[in-house]
VOPAGU-2260 file (C-alpha; in pm, 1 decimal, decimal comma):
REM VOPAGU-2260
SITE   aa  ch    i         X         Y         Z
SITE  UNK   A    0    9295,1   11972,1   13676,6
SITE  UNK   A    1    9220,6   11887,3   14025,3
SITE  UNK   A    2    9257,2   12188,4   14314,7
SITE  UNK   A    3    9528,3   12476,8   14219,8
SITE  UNK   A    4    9816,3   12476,2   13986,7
SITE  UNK   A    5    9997,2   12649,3   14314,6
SITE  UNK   A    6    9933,7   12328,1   14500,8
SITE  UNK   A    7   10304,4   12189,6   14358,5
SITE  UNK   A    8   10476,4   12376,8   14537,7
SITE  UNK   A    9   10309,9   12171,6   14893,4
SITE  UNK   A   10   10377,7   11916,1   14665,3
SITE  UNK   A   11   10761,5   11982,7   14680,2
SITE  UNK   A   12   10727,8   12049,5   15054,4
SITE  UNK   A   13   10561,3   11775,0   15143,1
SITE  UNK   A   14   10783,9   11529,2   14989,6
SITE  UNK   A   15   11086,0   11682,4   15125,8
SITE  UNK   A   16   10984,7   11588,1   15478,9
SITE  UNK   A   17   11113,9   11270,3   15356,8
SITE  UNK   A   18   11465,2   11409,0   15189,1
SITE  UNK   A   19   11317,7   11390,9   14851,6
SITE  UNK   A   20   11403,4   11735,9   14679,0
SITE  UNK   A   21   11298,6   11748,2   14312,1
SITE  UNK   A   22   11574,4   11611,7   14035,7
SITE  UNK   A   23   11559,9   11940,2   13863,3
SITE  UNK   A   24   11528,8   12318,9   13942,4
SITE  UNK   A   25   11236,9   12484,5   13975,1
SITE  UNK   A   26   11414,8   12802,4   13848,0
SITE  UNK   A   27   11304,5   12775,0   13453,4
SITE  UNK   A   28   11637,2   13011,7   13409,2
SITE  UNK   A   29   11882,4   12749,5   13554,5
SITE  UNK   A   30   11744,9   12500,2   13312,6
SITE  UNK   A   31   11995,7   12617,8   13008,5
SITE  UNK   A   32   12306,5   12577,8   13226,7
SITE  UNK   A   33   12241,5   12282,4   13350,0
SITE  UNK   A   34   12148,4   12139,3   12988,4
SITE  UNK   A   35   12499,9   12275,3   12869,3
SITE  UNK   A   36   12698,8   12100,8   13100,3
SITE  UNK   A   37   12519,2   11712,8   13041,1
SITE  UNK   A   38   12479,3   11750,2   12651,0
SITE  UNK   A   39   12681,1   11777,5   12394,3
SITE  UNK   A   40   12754,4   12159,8   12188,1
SITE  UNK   A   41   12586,3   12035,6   11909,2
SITE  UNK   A   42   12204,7   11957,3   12002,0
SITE  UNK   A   43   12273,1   12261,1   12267,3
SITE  UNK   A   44   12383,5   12496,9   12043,9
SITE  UNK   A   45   12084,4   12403,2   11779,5
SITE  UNK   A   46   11875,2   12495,4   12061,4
SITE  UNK   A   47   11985,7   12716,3   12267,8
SITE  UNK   A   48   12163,0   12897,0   11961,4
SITE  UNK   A   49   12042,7   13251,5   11799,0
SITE  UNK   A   50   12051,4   13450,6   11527,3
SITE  UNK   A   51   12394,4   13651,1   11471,7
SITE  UNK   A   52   12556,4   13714,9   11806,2
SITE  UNK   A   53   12239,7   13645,5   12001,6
SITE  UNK   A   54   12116,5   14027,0   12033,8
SITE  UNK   A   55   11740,4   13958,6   11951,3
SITE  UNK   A   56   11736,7   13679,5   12169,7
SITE  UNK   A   57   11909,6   13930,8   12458,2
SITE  UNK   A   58   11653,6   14186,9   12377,6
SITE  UNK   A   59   11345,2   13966,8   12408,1
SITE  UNK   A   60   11428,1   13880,6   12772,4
SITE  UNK   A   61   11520,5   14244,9   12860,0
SITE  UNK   A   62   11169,4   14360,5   12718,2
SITE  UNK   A   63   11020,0   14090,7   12920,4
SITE  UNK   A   64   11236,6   14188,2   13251,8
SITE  UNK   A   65   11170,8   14576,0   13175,7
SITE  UNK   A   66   10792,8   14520,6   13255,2
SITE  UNK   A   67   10712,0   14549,8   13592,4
SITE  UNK   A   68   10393,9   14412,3   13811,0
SITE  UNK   A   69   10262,1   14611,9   13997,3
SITE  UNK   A   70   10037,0   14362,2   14272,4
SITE  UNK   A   71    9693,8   14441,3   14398,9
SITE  UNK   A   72    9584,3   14341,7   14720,3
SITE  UNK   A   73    9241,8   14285,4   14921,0
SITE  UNK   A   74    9079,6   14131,9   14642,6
SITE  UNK   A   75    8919,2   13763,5   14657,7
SITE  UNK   A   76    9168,1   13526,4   14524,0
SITE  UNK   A   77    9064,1   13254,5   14706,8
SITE  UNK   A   78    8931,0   13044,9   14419,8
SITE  UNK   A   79    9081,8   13056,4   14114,6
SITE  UNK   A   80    9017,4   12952,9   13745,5
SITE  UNK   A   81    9274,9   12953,3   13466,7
SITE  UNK   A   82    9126,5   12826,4   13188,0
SITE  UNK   A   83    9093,4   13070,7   12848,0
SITE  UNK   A   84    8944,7   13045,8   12549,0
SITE  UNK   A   85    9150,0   13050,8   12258,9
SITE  UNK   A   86    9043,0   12982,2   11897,2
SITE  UNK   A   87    8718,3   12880,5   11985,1
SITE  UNK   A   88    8867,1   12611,3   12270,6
SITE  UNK   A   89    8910,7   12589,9   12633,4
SITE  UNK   A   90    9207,5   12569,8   12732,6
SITE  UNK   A   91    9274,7   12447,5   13097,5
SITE  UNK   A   92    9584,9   12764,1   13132,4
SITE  UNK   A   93    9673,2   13004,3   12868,3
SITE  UNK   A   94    9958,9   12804,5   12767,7
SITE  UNK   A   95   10107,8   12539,3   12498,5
SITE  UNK   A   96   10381,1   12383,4   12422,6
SITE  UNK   A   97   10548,0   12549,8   12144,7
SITE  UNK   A   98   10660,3   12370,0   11806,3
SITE  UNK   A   99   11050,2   12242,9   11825,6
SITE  UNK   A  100   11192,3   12043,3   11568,8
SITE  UNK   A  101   11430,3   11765,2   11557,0
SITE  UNK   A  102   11381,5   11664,0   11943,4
SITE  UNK   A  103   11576,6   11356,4   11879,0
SITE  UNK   A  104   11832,2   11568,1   11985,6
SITE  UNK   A  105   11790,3   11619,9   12314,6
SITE  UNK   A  106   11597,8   11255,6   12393,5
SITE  UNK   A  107   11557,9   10892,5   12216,9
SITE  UNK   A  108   11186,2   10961,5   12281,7
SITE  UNK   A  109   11176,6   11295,9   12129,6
SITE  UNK   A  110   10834,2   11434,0   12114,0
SITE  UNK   A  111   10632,5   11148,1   12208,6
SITE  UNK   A  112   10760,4   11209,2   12517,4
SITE  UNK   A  113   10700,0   11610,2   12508,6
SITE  UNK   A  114   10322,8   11518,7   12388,4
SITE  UNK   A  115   10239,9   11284,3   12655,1
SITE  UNK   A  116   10385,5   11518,6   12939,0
SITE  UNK   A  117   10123,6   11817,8   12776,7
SITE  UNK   A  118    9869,7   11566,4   12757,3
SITE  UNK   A  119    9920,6   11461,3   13147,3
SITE  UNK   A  120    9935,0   11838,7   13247,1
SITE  UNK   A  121    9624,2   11897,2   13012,3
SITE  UNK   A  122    9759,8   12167,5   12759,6
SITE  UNK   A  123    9832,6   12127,5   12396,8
SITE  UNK   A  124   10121,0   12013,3   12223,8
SITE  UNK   A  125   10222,3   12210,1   11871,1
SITE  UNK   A  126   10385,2   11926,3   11676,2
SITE  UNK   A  127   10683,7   12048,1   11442,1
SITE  UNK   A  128   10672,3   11918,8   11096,6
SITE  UNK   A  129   11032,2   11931,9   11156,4
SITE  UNK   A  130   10982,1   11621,3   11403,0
SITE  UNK   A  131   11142,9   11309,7   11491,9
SITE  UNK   A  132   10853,4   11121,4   11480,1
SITE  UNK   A  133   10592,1   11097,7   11248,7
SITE  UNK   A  134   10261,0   11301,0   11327,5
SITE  UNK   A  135   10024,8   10964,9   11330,3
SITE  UNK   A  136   10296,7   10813,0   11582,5
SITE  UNK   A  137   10261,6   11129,9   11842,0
SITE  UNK   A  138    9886,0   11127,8   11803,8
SITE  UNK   A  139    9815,9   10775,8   11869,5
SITE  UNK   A  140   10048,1   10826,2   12185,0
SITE  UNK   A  141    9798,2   11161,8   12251,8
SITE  UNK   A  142    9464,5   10941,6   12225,5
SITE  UNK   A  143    9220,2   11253,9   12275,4
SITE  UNK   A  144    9451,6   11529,6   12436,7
SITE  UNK   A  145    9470,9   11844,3   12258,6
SITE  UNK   A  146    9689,3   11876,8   11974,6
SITE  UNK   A  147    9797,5   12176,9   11725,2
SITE  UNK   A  148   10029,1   12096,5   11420,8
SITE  UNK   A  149   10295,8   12364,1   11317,3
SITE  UNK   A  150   10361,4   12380,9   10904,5
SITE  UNK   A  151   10653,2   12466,9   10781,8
SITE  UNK   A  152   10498,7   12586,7   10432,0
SITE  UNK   A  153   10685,5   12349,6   10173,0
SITE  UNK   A  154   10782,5   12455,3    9800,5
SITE  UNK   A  155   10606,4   12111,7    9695,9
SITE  UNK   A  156   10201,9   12192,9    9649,6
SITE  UNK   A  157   10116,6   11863,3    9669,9
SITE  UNK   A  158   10348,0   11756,5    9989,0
SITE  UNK   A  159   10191,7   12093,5   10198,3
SITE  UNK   A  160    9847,4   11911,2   10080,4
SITE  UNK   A  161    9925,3   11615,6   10161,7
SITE  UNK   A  162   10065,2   11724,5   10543,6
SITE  UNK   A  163    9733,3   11863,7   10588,7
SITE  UNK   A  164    9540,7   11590,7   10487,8
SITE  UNK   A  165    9753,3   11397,8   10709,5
SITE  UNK   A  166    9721,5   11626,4   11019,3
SITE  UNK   A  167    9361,1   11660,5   10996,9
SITE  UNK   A  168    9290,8   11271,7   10973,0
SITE  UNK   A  169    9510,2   11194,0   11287,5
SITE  UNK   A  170    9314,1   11485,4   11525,3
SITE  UNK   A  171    9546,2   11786,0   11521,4
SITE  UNK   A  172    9300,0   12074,5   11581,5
SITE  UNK   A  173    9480,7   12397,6   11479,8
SITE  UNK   A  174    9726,2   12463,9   11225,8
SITE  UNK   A  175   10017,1   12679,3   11306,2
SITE  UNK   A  176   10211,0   12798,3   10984,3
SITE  UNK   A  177   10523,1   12939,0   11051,6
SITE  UNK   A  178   10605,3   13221,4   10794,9
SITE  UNK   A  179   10957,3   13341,2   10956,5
SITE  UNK   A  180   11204,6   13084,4   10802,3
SITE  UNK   A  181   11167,4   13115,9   10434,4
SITE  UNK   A  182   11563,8   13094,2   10501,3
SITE  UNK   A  183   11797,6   12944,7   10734,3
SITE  UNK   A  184   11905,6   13224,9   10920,6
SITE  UNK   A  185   12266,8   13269,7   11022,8
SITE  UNK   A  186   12361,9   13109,7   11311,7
SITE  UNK   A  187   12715,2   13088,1   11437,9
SITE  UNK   A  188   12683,1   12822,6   11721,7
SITE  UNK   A  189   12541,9   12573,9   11460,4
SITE  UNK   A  190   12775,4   12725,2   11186,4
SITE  UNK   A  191   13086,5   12682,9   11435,2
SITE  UNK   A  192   13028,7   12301,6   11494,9
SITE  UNK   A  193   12901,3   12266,2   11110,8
SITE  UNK   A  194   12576,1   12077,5   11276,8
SITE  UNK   A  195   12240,8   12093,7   11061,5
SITE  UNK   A  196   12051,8   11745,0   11182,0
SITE  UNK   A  197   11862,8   11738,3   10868,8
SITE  UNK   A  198   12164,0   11673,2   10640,2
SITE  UNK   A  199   12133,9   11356,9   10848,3
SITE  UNK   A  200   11795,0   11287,1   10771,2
SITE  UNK   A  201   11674,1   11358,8   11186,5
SITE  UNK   A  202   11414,5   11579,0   11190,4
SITE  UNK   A  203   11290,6   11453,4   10863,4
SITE  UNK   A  204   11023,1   11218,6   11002,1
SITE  UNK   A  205   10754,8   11354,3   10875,5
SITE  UNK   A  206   10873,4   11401,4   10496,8
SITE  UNK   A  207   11050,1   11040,8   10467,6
SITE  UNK   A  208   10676,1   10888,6   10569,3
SITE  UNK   A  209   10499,3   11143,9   10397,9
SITE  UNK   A  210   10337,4   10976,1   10025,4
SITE  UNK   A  211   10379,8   11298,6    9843,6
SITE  UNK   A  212   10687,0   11363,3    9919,7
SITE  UNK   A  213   10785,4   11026,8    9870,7
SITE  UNK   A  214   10673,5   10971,1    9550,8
SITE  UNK   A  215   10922,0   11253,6    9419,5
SITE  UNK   A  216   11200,9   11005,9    9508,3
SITE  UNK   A  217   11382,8   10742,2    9223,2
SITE  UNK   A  218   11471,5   10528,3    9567,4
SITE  UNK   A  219   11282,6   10479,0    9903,1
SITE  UNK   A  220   11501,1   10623,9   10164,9
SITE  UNK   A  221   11651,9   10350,5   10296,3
SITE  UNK   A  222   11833,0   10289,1    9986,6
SITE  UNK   A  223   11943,0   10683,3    9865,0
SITE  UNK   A  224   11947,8   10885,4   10231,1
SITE  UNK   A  225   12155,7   11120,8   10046,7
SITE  UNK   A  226   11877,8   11191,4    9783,6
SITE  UNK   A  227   11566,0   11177,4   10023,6
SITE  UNK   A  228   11778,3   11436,7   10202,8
SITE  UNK   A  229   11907,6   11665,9    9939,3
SITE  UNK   A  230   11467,3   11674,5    9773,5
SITE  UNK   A  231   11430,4   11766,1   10168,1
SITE  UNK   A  232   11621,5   12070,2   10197,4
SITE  UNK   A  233   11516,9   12136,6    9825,7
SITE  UNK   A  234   11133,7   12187,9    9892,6
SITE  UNK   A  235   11120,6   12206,1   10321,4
SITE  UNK   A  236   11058,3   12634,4   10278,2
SITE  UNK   A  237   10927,8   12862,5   10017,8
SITE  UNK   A  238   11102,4   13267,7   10030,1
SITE  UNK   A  239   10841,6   13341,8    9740,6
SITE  UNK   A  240   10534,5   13320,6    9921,7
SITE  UNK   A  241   10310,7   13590,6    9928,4
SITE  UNK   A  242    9984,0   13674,2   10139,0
SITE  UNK   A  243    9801,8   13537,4    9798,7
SITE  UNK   A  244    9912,4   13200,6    9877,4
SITE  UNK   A  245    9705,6   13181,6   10197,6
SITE  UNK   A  246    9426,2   13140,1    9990,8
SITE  UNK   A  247    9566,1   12734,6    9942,0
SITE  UNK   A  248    9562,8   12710,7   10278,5
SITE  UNK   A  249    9224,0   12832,0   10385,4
SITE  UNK   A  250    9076,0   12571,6   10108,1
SITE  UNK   A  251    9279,8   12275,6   10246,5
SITE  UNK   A  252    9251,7   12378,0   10614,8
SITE  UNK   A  253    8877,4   12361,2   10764,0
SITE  UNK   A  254    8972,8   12456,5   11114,5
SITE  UNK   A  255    9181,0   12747,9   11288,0
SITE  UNK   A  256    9460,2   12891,5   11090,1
SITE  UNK   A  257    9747,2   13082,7   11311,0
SITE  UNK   A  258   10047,0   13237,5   11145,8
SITE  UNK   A  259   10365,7   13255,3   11364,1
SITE  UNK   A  260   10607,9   13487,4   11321,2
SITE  UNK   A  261   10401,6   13806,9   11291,3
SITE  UNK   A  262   10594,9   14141,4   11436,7
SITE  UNK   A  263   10429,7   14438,9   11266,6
SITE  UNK   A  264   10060,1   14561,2   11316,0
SITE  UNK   A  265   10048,2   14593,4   10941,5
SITE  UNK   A  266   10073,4   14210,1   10873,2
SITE  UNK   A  267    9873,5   14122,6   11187,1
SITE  UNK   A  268    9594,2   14346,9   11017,8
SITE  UNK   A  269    9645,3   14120,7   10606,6
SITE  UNK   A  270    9621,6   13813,2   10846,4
SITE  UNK   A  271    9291,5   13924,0   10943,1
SITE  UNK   A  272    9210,5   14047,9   10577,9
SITE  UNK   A  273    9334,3   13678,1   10510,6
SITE  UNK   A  274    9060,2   13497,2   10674,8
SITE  UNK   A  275    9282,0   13350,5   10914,2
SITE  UNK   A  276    9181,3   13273,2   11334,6
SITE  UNK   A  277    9529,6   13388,2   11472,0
SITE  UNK   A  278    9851,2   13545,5   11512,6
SITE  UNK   A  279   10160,8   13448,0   11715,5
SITE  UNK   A  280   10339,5   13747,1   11794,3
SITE  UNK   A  281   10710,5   13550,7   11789,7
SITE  UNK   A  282   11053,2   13622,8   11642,0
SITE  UNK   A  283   11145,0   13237,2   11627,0
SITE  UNK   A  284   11311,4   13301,8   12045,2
SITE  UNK   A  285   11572,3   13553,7   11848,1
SITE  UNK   A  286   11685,5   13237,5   11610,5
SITE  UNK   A  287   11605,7   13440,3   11299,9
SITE  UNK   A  288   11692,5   13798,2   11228,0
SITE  UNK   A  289   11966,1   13916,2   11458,9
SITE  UNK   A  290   11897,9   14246,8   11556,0
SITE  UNK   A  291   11483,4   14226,2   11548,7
SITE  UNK   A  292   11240,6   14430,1   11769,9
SITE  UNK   A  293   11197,3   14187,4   12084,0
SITE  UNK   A  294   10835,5   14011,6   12099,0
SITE  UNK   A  295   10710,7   14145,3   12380,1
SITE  UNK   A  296   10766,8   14492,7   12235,1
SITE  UNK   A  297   10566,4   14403,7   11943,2
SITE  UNK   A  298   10308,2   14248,3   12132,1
SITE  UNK   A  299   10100,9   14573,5   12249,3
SITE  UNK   A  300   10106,9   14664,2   11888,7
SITE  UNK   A  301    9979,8   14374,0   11768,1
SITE  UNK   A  302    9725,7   14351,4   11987,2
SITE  UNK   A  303    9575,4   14702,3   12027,5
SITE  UNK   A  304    9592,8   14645,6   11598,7
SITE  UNK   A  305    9388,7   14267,6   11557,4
SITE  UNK   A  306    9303,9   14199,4   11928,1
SITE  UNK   A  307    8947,6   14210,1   11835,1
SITE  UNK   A  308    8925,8   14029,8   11511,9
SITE  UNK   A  309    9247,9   13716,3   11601,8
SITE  UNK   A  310    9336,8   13568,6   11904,2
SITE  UNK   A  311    9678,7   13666,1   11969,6
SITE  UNK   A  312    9931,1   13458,1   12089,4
SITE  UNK   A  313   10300,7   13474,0   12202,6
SITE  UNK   A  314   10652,8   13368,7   12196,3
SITE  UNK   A  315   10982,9   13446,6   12217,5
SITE  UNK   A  316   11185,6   13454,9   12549,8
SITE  UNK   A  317   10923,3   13300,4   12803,8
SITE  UNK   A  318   11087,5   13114,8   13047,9
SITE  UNK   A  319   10858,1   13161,8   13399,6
SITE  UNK   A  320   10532,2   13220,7   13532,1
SITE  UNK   A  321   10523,8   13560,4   13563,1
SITE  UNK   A  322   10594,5   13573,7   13183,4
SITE  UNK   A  323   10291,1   13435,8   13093,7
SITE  UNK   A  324   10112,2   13712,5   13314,8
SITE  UNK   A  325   10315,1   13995,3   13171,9
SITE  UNK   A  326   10205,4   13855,3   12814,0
SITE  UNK   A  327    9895,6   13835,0   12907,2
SITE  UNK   A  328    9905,3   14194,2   13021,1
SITE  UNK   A  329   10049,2   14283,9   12682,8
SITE  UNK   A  330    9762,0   14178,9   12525,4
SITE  UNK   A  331    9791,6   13774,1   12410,0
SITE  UNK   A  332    9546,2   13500,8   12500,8
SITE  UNK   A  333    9768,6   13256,4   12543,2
SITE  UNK   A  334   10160,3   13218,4   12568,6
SITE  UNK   A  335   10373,3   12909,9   12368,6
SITE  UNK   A  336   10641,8   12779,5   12586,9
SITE  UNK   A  337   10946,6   12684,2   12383,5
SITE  UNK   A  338   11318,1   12610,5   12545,6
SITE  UNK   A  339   11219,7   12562,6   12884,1
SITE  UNK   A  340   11044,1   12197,9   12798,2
SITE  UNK   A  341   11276,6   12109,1   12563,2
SITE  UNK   A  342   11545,9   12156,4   12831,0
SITE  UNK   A  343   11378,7   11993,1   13039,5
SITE  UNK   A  344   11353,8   11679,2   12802,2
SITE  UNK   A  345   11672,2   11666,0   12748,9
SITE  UNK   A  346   11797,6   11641,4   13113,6
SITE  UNK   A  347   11497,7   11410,4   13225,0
SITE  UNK   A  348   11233,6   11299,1   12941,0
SITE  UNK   A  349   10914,6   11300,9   12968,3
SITE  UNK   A  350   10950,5   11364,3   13366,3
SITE  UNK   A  351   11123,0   11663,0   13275,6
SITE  UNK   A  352   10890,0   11829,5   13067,6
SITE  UNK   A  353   10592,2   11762,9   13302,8
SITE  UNK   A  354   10823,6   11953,3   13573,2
SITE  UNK   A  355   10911,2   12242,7   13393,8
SITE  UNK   A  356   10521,0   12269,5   13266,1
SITE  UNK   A  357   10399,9   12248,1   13598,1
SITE  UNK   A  358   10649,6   12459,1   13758,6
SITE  UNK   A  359   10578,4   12744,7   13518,5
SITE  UNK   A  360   10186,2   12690,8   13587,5
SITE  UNK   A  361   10211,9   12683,0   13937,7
SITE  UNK   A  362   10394,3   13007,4   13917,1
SITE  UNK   A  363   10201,8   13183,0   13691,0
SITE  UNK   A  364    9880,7   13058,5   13964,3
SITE  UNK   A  365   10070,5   13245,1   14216,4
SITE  UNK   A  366   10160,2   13537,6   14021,7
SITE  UNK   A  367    9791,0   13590,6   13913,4
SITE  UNK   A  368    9682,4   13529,9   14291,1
SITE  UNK   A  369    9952,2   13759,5   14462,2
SITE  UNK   A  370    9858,3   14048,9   14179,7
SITE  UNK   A  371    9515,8   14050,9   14267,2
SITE  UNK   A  372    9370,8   13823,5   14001,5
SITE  UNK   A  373    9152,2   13509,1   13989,6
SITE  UNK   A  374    9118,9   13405,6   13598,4
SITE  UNK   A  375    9387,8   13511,7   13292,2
SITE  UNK   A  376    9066,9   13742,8   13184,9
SITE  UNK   A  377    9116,4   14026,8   13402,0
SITE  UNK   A  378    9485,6   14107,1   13361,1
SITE  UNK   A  379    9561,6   14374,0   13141,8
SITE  UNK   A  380    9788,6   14657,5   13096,6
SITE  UNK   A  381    9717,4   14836,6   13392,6
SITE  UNK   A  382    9843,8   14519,9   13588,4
SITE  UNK   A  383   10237,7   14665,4   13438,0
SITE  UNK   A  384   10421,6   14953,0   13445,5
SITE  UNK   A  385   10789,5   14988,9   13240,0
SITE  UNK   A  386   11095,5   15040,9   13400,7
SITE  UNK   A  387   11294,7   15332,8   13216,8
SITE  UNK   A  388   11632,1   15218,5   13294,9
């Protein structure tokens, strides 16, 4: 990317010498209000929603506000460079867009338009298997941009093979498995308007065009919805998988393998005895396990446990730029962006999500700059202190 992330904020200036202010906030926390009010309690509620009454979710923004940064100053910011290297790539920022299902939702364009706006802002896009639009779809609307698919790890052998073989032919360069939704968790603001989009057959794009699974079927789709539906929620997750099972992975996966969802050192440390590349220190943004240690309290653990053997990434109550730095801090590479964008999609497409991904970047630029740094590299713990109260 051309000159400084930073630079959109002259942007903004610049074009409000003409009474153009921009059509959304640049406050990443105003974006969830604002998405409540113009959409309807169902597709909110699916996203914005939590486990339980919403106390992990709660607790991994407080563990993110309880860090403090504590700026340097005097030191040569004047040229900066944000690109990291994670899983053997460079990325242009230490960020991605995280996987989010069923973005129908929110937008008829779903995540083709979610992929192009990472693809314009040059970071990658983690595709859901839980999409509205088939994988080969998003990538030939990607061309060459950098791509990750996320794999929700299917009962059906031969459908999880098939997904793979799939991913890899159509460019996606890192698989993401996430391992923290062997079960639907309970969630009352999907329970309390009785909305699950897959009993609908949305967010089933990538099953209903998928051979394998399709072959399992007495009627194509179009004819039995009910029974394409019904073999979906049948096979879409696995509760008796075991670290064994990685093993099928591994032999079906020749690049980068990242397992999202991790919490405890202890499974951080198998995923490394695994064979796999990575580790996303997440707990699903608090839609899981009510009640769960926040992310960014698990993330120093993590870290300090596998920081040398995994590239460790995060998620899990990011919403600005100086997020990313305090993650960063914490001990991850990289940071996966979830709500914000998809907030952003909802209240202005593809438009939006370029905003909010720019917005975050340009603030995490100036964070880094006005604490003293010049590249993601140098921040570390010492860059934080903990407020007690």
């Amino acid at each position: 990317m051309a000159g400084h992330r930073a630079d959109f904020q002259y942007e903004i200036y610049l074009r409000g010498m003409t009474g153009e202010v921009p059509r959304l906030p640049t406050d990443m926390s105003r974006l969830e209000e604002l998405t409540e009010r113009r959409l309807g309690p169902g597709p909110v509620g699916y996203v914005a929603g939590s486990a339980g009454n919403g106390s992990t979710a709660r607790a991994n923004r407080a563990a993110l506000d309880r860090r403090r940064i504590v700026p340097r100053v005097l030191r040569d910011v004047h040229e900066r460079d944000l690109s990291a290297e994670v899983l053997g790539r460079t990325l242009s920022a230490p960020l991605a867009l995280a996987p989010v299902g069923v973005l129908s939702i929110m937008h008829p364009e779903a995540e083709t338009a979610a992929a192009l706006a990472a693809a314009a802002q040059g970071v990658p896009f983690v595709l859901s298997s839980a999409s509205s639009t088939p994988m080969e779809q998003v990538a030939e609307a990607m061309g060459d941009a950098e791509r990750w698919f996320q794999l929700y790890w299917a009962k059906d052998r031969e459908v999880t093979r098939s997904f793979l073989e799939r991913a890899r032919a159509c460019g996606f360069a890192v698989l993401v498995v996430t391992l923290d939704t062997p079960l639907l968790a309970w969630r009352p603001r999907d329970l309390d308007q009785a909305y699950l989009p897959f009993l609908r057959g949305v967010g089933t794009a990538n099953y209903f065009t998928d051979p394998a699974f399709l072959s399992g079927l007495a009627r194509p789709v179009h004819e039995d919805l009910d029974a394409a539906v019904l073999r979906f929620v049948d096979l879409f997750a696995d509760p008796g998988k075991t670290w064994p099972d990685l093993a099928f992975l591994r032999e079906h996966w020749d690049g980068p393998i990242v397992l999202k969802g991790v919490l405890h050192p202890d499974d951080a440390r198998a995923a490394a005895d695994a064979g796999m590349d990575g580790v996303v220190v997440s707990n699903h943004g608090g839609r899981q396990v009510a009640g769960a240690i926040a992310a960014a309290d698990a993330l120093p653990g993590v870290a300090a446990a596998v920081g040398d053997r995994l590239s460790v990434l995060f998620d899990s109550g990011v919403r600005t730029g100086d997020d990313v730095f305090k993650a960063l801090a914490l001990g991850a590479r990289a940071v996966l962006l979830g709500r914000p964008y998809v907030y952003g999609l909802g209240l202005d497409g593809r438009a939006g999500v370029e905003h909010v991904i720019r917005c975050v970047l340009a603030e995490f630029d100036l964070t880094l700059a006005l604490s003293g740094h010049a590249a993601p590299a140098t921040v570390s713990a010492a860059d934080l202190v903990e407020d007690a109260r």
